[in-house]
N, C-alpha and C positions, 0 to 999 in steps of 0.2 A: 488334878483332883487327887484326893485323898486317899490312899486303899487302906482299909487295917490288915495287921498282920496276926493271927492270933497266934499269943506265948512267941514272941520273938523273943531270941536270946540276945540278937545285936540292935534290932530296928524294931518298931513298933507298925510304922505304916510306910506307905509304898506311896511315890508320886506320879502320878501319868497323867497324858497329857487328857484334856477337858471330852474331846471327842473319843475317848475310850467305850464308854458302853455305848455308841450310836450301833455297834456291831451285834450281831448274832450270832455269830464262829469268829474263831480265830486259823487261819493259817499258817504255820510259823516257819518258813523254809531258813535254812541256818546253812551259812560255809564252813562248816566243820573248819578247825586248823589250828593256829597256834593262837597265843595274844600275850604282850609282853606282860602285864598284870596277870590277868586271872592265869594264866598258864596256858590254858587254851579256850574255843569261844564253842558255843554250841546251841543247841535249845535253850537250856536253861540261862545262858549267860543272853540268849534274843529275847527271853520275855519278863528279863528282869532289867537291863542296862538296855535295851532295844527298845520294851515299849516305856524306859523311863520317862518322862521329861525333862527338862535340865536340871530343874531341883532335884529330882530322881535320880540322874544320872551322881550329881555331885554327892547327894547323899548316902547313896550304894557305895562309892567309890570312897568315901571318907569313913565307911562302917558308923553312919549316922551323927557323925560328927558337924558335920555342914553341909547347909544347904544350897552354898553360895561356890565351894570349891571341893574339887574333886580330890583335895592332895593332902597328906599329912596326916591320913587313916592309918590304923594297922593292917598290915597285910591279911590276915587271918580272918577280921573282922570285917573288910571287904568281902572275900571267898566267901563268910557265912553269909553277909548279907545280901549276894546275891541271890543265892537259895533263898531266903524269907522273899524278896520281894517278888521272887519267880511265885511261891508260893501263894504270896495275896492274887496275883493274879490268876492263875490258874485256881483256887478259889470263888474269885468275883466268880467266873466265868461256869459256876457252876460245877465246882470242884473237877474241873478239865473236860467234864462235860461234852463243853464248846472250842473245846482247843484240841486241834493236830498238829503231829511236828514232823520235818524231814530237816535230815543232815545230809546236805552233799559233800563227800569225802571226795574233794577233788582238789587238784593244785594247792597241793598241801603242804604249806611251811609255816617255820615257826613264828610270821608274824603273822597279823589282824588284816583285812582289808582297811581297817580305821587307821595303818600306818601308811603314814603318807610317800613313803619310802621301803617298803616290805624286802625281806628277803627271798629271793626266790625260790619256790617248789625245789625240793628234792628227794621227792616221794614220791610213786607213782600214783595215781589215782585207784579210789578204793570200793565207790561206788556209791550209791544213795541208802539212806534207812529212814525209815517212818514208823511213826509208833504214836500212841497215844498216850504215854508217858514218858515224859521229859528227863527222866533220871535215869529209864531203861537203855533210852536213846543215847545219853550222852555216856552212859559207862560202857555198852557196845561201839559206838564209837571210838574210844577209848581202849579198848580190848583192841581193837581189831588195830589200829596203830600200836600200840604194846606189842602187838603178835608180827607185825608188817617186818621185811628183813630189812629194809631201809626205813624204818619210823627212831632211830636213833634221836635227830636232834630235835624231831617233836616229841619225844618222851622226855629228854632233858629239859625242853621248857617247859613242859607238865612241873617237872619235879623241882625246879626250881622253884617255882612259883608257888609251891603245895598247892596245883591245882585241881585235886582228888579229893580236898576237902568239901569242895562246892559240892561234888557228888556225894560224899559221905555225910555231910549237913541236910543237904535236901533227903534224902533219903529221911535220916532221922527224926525230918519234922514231917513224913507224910507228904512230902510233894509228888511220891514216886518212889517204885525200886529199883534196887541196883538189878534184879532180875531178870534175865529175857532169853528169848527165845529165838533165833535168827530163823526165818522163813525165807530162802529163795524165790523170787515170782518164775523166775526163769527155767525153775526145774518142773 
């Protein structure tokens, strides 16, 4: 099905798959880490290229170029268009409403679990965040591996990738801020 996106700079609308509103919440738990594409994966990259469909998926990935292949997009226009279609949904769903997100900061390296071949952790583990906005969540995430004394080669695939755009786009269109607050449960 179809989402719109409203004022998309790269994409207009969003594909998911048919059974998307049978739900009432969403629960979004995310393996925080690296990903050879976006730079790295998080909330925003699970409820944009996560709850894609294949068409979704290809057309995220193409910065709305095709709806049949995921390949031969611009880089940039990828990165934005994930934000928008994070955006339509977290919209559908009652402008976030109905959506929570946690990142587990664990076994952390710079590839995706979607590599079928990953490089191994060399990070140590960072912990969980939750948040009710997806851009709070992925730029703490993000902070906190920037700050970590072993997050060297997942900041390099960050920055390779420009993938600080995703954040600095969604932000921009309202999906979320870059602002937050870190609360320990534990203290």
């Amino acid at each position: 099905m179809s989402i719109p996106i409203e004022n998309g700079e790269i994409i207009q609308e969003d594909f998911v798959g048919t059974h998307f509103p049978n739900y009432d919440y969403y629960l979004v738990l995310s393996h925080f880490k690296g990903h050879a594409m976006a730079g790295y994966g998080g909330a925003i990259k699970n409820i944009s290229i996560g709850l894609g469909s294949s068409k979704g998926k290809s057309w995220i990935h193409s910065g709305g170029k095709s709806k049949t292949s995921p390949w031969g997009g611009d880089q940039n226009d990828f990165l934005k268009s994930m934000a928008e279609a994070g955006k339509a949904v977290s919209d559908y769903l009652e402008h976030g409403k109905r959506i929570v997100y946690i990142n587990v900061l664990n076994r952390l390296s710079v590839d995706c679990d979607c590599d079928g071949n990953p490089k191994e952790p060399d990070m140590h583990d960072i912990g969980i965040l939750a948040s009710t906005d997806p851009v709070a969540l992925d730029q703490a995430s993000v902070d906190l591996v920037y700050n970590a004394p072993d997050g060297k080669s997942l900041v390099n695939r960050i920055e390779s990738r420009n993938g600080l755009l995703t954040i600095e786009h969604a932000a921009a269109i309202g999906l979320g801020t870059k602002n937050y607050k870190l609360l320990h449960i534990d203290d």
